[in-house]
N, CA, C and O atoms as CSV, one atom per row, in Angstrom:
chain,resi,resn,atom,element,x,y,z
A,1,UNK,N,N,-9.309,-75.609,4.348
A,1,UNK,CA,C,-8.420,-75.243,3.257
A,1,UNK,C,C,-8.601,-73.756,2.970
A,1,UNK,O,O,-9.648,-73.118,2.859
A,2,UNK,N,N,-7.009,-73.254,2.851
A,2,UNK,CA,C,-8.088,-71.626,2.794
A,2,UNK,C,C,-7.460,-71.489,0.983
A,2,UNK,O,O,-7.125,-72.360,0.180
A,3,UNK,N,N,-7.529,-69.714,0.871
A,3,UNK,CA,C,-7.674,-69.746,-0.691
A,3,UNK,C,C,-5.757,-69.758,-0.932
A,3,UNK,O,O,-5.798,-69.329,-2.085
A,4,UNK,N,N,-4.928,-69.857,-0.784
A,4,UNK,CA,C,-4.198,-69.779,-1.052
A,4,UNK,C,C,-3.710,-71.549,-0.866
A,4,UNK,O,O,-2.788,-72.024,-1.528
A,5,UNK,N,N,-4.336,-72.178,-0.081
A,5,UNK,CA,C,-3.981,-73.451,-0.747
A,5,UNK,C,C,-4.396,-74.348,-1.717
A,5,UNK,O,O,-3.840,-75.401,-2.028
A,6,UNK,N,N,-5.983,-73.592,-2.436
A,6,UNK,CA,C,-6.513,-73.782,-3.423
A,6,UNK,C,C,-5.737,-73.326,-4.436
A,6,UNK,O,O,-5.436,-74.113,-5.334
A,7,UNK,N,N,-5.294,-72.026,-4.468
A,7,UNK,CA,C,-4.581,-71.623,-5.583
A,7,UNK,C,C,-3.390,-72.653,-5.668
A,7,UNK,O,O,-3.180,-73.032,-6.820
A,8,UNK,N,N,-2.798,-73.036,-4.978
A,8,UNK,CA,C,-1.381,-74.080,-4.591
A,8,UNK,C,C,-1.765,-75.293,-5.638
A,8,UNK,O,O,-0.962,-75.939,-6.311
A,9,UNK,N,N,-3.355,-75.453,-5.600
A,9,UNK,CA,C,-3.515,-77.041,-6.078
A,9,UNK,C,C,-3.999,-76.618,-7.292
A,9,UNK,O,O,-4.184,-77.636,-7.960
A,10,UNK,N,N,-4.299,-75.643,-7.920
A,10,UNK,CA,C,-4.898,-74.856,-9.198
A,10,UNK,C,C,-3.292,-75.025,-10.026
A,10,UNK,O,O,-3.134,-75.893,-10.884
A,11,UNK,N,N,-2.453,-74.307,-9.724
A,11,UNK,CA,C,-0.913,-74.645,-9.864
A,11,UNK,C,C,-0.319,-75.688,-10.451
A,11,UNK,O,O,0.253,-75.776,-11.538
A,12,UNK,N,N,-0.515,-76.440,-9.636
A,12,UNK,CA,C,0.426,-77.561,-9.819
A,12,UNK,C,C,-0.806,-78.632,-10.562
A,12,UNK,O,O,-0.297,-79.643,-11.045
A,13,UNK,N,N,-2.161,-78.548,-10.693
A,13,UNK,CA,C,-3.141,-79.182,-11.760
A,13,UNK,C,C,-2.843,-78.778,-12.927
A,13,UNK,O,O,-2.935,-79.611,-13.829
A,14,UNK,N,N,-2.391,-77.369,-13.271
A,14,UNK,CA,C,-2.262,-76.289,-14.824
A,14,UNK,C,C,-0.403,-77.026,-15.306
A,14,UNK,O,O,-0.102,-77.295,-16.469
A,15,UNK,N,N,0.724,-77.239,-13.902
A,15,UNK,CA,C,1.924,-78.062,-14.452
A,15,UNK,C,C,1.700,-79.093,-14.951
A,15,UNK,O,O,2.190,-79.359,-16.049
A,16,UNK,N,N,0.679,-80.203,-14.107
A,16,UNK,CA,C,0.844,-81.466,-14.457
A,16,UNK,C,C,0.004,-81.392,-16.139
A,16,UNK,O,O,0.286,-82.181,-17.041
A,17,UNK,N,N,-1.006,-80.314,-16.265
A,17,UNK,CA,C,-1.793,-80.590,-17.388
A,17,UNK,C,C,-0.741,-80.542,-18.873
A,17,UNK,O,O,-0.745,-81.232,-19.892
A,18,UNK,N,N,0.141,-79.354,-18.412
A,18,UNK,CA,C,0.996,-78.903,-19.668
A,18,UNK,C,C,2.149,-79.612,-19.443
A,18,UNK,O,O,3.074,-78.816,-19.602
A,19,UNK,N,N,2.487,-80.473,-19.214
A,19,UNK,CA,C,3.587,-81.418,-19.235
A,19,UNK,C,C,3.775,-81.963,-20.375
A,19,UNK,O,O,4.720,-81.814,-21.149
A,20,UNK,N,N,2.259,-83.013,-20.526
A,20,UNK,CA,C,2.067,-83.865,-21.557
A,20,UNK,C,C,2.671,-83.043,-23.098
A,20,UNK,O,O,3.715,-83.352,-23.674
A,21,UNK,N,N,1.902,-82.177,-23.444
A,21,UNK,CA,C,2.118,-81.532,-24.851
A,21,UNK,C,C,3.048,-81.147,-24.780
A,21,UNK,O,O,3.894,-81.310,-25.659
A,22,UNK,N,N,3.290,-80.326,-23.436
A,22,UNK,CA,C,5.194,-79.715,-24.150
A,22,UNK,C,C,6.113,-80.984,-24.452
A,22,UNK,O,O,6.799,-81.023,-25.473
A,23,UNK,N,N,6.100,-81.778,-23.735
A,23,UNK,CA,C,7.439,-82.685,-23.696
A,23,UNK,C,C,7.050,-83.453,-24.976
A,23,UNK,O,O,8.179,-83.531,-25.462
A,24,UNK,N,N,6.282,-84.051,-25.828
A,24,UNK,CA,C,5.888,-84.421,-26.715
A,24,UNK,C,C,4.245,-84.076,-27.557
A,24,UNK,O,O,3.349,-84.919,-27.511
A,25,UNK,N,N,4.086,-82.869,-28.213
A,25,UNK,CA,C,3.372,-82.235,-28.302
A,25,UNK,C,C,2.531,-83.645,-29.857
A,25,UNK,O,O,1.376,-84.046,-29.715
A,26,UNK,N,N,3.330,-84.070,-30.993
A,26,UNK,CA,C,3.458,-84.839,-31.397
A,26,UNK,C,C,2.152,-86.387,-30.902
A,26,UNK,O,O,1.083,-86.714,-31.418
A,27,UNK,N,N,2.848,-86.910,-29.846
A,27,UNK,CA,C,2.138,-87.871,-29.234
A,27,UNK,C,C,0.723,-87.789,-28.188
A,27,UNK,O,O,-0.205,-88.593,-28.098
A,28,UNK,N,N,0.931,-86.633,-27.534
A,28,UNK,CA,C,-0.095,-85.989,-27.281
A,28,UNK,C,C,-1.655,-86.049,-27.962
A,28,UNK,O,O,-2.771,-86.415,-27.595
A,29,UNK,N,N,-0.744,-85.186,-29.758
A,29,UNK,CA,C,-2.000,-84.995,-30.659
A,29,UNK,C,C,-2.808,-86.239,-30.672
A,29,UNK,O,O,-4.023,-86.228,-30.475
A,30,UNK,N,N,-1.856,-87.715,-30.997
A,30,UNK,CA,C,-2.371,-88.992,-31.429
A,30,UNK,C,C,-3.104,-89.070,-30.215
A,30,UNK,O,O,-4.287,-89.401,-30.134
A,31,UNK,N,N,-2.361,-88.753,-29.278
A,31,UNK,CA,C,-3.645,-89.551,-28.334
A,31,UNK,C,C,-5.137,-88.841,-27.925
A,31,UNK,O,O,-5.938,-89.681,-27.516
A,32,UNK,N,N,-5.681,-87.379,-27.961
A,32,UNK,CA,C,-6.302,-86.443,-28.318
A,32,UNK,C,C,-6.962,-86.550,-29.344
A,32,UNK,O,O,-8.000,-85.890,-29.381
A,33,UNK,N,N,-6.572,-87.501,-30.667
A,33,UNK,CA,C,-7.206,-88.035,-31.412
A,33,UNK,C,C,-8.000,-88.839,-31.558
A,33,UNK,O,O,-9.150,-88.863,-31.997
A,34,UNK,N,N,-6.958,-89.904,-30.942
A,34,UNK,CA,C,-7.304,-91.748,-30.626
A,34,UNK,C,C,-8.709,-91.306,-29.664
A,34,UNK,O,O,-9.863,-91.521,-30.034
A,35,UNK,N,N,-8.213,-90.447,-27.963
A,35,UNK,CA,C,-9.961,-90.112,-27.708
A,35,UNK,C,C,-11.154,-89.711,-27.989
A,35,UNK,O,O,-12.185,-90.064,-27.417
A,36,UNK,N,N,-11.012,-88.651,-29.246
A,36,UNK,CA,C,-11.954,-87.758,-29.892
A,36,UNK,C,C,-12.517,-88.927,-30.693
A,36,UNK,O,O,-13.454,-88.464,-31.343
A,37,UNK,N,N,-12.356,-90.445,-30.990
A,37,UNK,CA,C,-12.639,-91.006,-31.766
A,37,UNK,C,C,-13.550,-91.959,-31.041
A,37,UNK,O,O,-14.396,-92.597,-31.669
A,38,UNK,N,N,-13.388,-92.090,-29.572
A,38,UNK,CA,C,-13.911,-93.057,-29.014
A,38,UNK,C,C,-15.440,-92.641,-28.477
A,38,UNK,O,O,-15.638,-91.431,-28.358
A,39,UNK,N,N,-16.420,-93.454,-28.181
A,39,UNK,CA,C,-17.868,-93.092,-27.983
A,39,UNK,C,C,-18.118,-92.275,-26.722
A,39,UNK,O,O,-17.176,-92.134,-25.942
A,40,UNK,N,N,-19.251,-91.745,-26.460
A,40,UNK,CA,C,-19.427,-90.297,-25.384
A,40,UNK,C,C,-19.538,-91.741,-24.333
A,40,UNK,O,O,-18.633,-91.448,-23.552
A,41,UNK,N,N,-19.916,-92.702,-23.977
A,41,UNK,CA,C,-20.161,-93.471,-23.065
A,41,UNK,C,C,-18.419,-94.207,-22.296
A,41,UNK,O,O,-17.991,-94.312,-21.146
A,42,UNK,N,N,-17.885,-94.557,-23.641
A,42,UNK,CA,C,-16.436,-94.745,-22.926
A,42,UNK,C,C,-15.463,-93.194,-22.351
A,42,UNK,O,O,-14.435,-93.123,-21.678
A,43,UNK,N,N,-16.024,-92.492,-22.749
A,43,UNK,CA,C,-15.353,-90.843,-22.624
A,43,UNK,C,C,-16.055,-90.915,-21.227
A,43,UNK,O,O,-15.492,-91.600,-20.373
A,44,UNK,N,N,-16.945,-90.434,-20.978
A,44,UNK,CA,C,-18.097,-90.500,-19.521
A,44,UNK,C,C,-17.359,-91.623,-18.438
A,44,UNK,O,O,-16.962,-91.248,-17.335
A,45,UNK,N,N,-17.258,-92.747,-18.807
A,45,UNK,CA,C,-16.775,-93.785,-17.621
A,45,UNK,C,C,-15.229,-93.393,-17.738
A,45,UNK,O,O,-14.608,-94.004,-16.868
A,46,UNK,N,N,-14.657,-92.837,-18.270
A,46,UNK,CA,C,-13.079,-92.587,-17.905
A,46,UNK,C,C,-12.943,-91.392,-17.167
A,46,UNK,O,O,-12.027,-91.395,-16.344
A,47,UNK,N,N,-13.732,-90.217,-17.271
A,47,UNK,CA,C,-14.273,-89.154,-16.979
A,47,UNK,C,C,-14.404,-89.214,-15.326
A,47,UNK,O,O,-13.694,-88.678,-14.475
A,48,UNK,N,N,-15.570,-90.059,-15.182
A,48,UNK,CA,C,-16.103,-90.791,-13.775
A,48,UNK,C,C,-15.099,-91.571,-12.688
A,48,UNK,O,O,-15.029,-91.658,-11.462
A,49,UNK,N,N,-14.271,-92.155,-13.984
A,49,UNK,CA,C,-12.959,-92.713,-13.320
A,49,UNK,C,C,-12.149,-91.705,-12.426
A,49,UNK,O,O,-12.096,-91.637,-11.198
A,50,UNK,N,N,-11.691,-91.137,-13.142
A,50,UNK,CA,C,-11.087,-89.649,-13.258
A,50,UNK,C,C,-11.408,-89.466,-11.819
A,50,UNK,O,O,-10.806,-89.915,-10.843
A,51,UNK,N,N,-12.724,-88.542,-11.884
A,51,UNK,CA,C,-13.245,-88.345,-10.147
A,51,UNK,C,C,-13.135,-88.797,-9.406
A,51,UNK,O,O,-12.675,-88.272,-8.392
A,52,UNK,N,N,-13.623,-90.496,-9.501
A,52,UNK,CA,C,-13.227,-91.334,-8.209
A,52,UNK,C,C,-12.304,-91.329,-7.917
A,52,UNK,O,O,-11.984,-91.034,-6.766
A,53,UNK,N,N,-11.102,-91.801,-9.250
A,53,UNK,CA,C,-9.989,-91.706,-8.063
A,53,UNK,C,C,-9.227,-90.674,-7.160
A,53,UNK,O,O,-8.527,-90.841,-6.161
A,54,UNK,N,N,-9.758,-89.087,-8.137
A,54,UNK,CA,C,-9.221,-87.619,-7.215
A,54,UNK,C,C,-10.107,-88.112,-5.746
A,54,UNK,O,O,-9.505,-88.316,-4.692
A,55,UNK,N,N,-11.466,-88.245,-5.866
A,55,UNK,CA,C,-11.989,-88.519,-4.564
A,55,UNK,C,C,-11.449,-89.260,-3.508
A,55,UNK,O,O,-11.266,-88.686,-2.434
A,56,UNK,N,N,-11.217,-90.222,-3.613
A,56,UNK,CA,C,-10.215,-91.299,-3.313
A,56,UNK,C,C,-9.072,-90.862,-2.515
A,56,UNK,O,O,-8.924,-91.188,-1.337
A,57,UNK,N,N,-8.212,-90.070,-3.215
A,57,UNK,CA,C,-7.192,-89.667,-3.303
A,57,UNK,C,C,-7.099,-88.746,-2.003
A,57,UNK,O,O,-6.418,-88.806,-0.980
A,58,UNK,N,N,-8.259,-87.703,-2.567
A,58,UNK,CA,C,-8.236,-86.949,-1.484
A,58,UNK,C,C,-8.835,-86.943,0.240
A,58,UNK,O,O,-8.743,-86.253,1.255
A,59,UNK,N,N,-9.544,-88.325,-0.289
A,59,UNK,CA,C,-9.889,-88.697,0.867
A,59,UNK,C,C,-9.100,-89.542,2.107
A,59,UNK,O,O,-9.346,-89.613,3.311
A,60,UNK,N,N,-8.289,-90.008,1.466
A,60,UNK,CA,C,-7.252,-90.903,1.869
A,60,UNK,C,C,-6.207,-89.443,2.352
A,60,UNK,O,O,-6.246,-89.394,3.582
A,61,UNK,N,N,-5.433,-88.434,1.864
A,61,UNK,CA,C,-4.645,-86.814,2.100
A,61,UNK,C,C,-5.795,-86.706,3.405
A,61,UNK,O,O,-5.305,-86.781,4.532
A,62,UNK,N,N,-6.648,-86.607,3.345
A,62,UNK,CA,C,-7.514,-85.989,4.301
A,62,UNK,C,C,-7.780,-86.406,5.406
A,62,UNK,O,O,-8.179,-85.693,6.327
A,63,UNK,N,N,-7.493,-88.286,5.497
A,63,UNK,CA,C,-7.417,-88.898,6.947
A,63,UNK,C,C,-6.277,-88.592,7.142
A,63,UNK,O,O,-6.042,-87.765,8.023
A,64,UNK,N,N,-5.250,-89.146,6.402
A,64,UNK,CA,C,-3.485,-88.472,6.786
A,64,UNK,C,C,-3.696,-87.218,7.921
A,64,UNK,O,O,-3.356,-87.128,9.101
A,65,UNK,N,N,-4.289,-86.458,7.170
A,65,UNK,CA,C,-3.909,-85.055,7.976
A,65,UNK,C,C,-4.640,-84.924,8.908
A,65,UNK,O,O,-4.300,-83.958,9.591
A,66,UNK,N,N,-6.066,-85.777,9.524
A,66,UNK,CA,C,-6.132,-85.724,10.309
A,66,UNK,C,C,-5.523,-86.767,11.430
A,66,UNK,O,O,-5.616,-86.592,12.644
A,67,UNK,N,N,-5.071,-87.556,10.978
A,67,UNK,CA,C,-4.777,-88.283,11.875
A,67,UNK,C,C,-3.541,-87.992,12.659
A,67,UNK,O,O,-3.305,-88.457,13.775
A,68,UNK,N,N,-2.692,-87.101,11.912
A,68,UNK,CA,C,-1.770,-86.293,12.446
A,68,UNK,C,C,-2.009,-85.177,13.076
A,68,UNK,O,O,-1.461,-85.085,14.175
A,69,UNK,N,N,-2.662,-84.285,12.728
A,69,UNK,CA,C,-3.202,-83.081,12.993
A,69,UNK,C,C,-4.427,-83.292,14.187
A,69,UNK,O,O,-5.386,-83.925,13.746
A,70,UNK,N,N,-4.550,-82.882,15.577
A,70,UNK,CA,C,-5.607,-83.442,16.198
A,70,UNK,C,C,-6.646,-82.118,15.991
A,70,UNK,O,O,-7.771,-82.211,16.482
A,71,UNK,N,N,-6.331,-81.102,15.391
A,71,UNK,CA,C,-6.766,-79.935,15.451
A,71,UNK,C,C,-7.560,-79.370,13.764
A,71,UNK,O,O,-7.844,-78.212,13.458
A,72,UNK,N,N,-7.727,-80.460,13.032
A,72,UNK,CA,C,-8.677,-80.801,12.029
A,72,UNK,C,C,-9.500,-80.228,11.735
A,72,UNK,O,O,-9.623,-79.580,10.696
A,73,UNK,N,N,-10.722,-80.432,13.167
A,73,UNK,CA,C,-12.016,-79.868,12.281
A,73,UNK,C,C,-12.084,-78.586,12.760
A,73,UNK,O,O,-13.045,-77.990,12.274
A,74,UNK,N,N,-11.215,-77.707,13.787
A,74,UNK,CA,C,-11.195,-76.647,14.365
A,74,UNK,C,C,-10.511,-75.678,13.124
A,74,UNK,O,O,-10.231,-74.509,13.391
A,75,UNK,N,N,-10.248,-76.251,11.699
A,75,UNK,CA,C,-9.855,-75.059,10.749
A,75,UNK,C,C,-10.566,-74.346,10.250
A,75,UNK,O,O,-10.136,-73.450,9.525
């Protein structure tokens, strides 16, 4: 991956983040609330969630491309 396809995924992480509040900034708050209310242990396992499934995710993008790409680990 070089740096300009990092920046690509920096991008489009900063769109998907500001979606939520612009389009309903309102419902957002409640829910920003509703979490700030819940315990550091349920925050932590959603958190953890979170990772696994980017891991996941990207691990699964990452056979894709090699399995197409025979020229993989030569990047």
């Amino acid at each position: 991956m070089d740096l300009f396809t990092f920046l690509q995924a920096i991008a489009i992480f900063l769109i998907l983040e500001g979606l939520f509040p612009f389009l309903s900034p309102s419902k957002w708050r409640e829910y920003i609330t509703s979490i700030a209310s819940k315990d550091d242990k349920f925050i932590r396992n959603m958190g953890l969630l979170s990772v696994l499934l980017g891991v996941i995710f990207l691990c699964i993008l990452l056979y894709i491309d090699y399995s197409y790409n025979s020229d993989f680990l030569m990047d």
